[in-house]
Backbone as CSV, one residue per row, in Angstrom:
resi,resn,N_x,N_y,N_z,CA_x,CA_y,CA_z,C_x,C_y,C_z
1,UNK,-19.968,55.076,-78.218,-20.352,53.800,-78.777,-21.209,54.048,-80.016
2,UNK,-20.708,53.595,-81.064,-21.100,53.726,-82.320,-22.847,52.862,-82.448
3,UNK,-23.600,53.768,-83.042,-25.190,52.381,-82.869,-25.607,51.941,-84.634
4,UNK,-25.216,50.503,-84.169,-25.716,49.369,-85.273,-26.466,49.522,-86.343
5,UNK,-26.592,49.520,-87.273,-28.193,49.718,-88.390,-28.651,48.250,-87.442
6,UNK,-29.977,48.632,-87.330,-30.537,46.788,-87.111,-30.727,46.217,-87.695
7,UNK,-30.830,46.451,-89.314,-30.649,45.556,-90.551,-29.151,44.944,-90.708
8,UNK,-28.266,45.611,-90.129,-26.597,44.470,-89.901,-27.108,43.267,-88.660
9,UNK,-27.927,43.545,-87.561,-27.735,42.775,-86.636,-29.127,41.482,-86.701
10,UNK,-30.237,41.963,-87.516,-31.173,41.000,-87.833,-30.907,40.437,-89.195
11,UNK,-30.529,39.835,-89.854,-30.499,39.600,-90.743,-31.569,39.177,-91.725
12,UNK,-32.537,38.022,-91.337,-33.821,37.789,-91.958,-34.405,36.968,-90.970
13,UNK,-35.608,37.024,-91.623,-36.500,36.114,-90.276,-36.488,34.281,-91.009
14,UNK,-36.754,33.807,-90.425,-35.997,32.198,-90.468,-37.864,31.468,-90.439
15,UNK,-37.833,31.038,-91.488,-39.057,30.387,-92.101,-39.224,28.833,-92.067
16,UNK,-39.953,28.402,-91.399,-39.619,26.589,-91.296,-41.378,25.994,-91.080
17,UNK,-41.554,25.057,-91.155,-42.769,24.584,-90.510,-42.900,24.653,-89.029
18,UNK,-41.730,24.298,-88.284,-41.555,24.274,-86.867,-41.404,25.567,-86.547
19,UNK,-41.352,26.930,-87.334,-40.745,28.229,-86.688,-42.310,28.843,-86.984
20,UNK,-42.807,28.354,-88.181,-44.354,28.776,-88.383,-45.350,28.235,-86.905
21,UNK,-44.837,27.390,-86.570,-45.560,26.493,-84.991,-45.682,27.773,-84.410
22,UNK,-44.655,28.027,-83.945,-44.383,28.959,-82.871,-45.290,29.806,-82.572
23,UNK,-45.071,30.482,-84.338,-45.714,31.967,-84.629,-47.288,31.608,-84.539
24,UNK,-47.914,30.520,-84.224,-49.115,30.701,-84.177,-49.682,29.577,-82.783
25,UNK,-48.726,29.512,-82.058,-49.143,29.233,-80.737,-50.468,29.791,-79.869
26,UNK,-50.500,31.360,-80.552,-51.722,31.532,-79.916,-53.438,31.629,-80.164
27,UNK,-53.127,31.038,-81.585,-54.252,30.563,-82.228,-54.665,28.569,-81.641
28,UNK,-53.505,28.024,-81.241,-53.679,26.343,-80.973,-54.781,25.878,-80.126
29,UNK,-55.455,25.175,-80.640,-56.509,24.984,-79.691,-56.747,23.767,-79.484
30,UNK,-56.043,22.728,-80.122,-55.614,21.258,-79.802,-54.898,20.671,-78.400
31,UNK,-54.219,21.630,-78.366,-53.345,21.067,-76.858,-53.703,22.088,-75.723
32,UNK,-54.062,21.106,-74.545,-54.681,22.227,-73.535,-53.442,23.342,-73.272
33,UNK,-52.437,22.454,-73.156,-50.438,23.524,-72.847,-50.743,24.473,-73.738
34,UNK,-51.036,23.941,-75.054,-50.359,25.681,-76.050,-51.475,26.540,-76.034
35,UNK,-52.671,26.009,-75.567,-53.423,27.146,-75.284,-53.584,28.212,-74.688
36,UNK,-52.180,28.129,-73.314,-52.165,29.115,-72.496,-50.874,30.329,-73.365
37,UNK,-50.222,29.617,-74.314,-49.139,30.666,-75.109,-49.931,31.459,-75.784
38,UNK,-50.039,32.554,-74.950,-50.611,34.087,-75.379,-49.317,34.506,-76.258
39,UNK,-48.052,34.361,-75.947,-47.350,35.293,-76.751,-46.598,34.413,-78.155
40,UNK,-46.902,34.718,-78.760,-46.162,34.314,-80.295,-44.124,34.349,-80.272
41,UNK,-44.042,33.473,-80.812,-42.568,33.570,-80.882,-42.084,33.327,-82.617
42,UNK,-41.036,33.958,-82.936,-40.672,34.077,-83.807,-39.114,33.757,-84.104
43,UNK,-38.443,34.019,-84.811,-37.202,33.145,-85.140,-36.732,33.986,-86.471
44,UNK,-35.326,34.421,-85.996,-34.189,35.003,-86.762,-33.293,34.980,-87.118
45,UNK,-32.552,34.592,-88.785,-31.337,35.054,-88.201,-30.317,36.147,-88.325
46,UNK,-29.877,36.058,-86.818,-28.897,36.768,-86.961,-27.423,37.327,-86.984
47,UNK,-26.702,38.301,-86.965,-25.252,38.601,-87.018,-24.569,37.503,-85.838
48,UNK,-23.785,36.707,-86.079,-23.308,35.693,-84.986,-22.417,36.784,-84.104
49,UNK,-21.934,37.735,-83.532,-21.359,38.528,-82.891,-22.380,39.151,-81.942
50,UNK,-23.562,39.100,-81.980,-25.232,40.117,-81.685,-25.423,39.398,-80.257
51,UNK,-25.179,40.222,-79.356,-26.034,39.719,-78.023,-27.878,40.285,-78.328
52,UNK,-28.025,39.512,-76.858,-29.949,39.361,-76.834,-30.196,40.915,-76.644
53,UNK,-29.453,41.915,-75.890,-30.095,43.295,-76.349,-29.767,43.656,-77.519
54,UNK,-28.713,43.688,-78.100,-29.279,44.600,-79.371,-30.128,43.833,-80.306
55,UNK,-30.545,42.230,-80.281,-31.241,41.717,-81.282,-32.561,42.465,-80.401
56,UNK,-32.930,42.576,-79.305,-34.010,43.140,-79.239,-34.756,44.433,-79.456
57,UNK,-33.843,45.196,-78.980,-33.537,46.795,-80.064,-33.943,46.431,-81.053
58,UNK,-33.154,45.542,-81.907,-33.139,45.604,-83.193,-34.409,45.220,-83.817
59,UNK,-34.871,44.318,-83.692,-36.299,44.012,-83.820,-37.645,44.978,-83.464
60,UNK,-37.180,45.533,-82.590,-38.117,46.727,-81.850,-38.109,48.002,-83.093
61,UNK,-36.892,48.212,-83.291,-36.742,49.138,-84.619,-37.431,48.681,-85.968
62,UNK,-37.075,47.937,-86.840,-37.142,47.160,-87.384,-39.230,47.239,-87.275
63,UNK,-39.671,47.295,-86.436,-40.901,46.491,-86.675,-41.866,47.663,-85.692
64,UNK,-40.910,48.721,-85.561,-41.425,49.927,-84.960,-42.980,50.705,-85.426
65,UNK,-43.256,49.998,-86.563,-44.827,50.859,-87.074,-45.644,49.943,-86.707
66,UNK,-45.153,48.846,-86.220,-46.482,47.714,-85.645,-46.664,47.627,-84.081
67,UNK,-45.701,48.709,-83.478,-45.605,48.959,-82.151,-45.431,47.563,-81.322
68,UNK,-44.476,46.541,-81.519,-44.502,45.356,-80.881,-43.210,45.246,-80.022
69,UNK,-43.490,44.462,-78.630,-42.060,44.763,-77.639,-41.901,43.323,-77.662
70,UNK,-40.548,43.305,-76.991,-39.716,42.189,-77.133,-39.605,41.491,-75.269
71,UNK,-40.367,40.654,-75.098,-40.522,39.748,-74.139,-39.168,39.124,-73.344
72,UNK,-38.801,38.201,-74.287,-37.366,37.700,-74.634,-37.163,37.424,-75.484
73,UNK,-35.297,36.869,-75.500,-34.845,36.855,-76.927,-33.714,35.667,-76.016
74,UNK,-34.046,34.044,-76.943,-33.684,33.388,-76.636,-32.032,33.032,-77.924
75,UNK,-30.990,32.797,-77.769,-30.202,32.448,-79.128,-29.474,31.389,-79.129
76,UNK,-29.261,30.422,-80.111,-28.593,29.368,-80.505,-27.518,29.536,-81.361
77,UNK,-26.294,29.032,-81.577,-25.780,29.081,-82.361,-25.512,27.655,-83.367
78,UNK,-26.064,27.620,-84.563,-26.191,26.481,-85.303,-24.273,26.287,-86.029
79,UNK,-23.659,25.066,-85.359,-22.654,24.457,-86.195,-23.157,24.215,-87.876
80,UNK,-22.068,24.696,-88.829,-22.128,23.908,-90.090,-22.006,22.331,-90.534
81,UNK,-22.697,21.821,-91.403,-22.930,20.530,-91.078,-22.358,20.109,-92.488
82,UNK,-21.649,18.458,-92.003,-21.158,18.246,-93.792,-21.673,17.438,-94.022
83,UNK,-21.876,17.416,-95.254,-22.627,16.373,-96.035,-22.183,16.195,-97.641
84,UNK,-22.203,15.526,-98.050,-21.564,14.593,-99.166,-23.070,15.602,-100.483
85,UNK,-21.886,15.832,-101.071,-22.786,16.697,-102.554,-22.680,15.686,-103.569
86,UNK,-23.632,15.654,-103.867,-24.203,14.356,-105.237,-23.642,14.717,-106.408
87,UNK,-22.926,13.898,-106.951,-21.606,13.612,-107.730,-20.186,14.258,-107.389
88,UNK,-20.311,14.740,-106.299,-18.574,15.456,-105.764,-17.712,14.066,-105.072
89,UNK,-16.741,14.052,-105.088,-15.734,13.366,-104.250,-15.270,13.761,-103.083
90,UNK,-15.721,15.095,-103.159,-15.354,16.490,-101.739,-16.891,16.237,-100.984
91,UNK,-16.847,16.753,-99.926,-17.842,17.028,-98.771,-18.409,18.243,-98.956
92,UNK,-19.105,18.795,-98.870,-19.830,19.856,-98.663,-20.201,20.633,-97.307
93,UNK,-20.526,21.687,-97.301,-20.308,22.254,-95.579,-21.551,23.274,-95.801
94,UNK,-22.315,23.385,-94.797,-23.281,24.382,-95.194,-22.706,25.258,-93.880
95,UNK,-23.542,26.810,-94.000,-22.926,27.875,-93.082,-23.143,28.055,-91.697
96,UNK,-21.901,28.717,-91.156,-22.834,28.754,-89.315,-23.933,29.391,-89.188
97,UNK,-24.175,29.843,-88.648,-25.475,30.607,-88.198,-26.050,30.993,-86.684
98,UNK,-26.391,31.971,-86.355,-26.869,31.976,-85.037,-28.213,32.643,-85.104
99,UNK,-29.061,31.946,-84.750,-30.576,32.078,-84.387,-31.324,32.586,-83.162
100,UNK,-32.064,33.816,-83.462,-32.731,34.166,-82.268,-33.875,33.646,-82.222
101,UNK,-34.675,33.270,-81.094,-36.279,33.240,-80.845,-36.726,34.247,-79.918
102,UNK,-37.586,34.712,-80.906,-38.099,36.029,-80.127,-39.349,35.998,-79.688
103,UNK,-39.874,36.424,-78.277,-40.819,36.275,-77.613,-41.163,37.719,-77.651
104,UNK,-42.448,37.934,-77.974,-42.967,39.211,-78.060,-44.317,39.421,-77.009
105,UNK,-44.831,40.553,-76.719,-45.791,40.597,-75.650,-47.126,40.358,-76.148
106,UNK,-47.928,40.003,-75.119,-49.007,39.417,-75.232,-49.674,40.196,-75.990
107,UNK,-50.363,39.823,-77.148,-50.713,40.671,-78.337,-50.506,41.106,-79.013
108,UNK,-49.172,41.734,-79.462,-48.317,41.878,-80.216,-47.951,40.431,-81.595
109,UNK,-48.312,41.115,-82.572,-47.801,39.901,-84.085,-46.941,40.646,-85.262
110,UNK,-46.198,39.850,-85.539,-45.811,40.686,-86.999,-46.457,40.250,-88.373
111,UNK,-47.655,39.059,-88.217,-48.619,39.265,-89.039,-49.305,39.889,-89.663
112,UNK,-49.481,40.152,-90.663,-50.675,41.126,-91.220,-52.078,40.856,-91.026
113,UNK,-52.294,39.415,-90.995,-53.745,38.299,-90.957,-54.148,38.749,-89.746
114,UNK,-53.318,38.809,-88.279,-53.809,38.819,-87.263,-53.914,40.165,-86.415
């Protein structure tokens, strides 16, 4: 069995206001619930073919000088969505995508700040 670069199977990490939530769950000190999320979660995407072990490998590699393990690895696969492009007569389609959320162990960040 041939082994993956993990840069084919992670592709980039997936940046949002709601994916920034996540990543700092364990700083929240507003809600008594997110106060108990010790572990940070994060959000990727990646190769739509990629089961949850090798995205976790892969991440483990990938992020190997910050010594951080992989908890779980939850994945979605996002449908392309159409929508009407401003001045086209055609539809527009944006791309599939499949997204990991990655749960890392208690203490573990891929922050630099923290």
């Amino acid at each position: 069995m041939s082994q993956k670069n993990p840069y084919d199977i992670v592709k980039s990490r997936y940046i949002t206001e709601k994916t920034t939530m996540l990543s700092q769950l364990k700083k929240a000190q507003s809600n008594p619930s997110l106060k108990r999320c010790e572990s940070p979660k994060y959000v990727f995407i990646v190769d739509p073919s990629a089961n949850k072990t090798e995205i976790a490998d892969a991440i483990e590699q990938i992020y190997a000088a910050r010594n951080v393990k992989v908890e779980a690895v939850n994945t979605l696969n996002v449908k392309p969505k159409i929508a009407n492009r401003r001045g086209n007569r055609r539809a527009g389609r944006s791309n599939h995508m499949k997204k990991a959320i990655v749960t890392l162990s208690r203490g573990d960040s891929l922050a630099d700040e923290d």
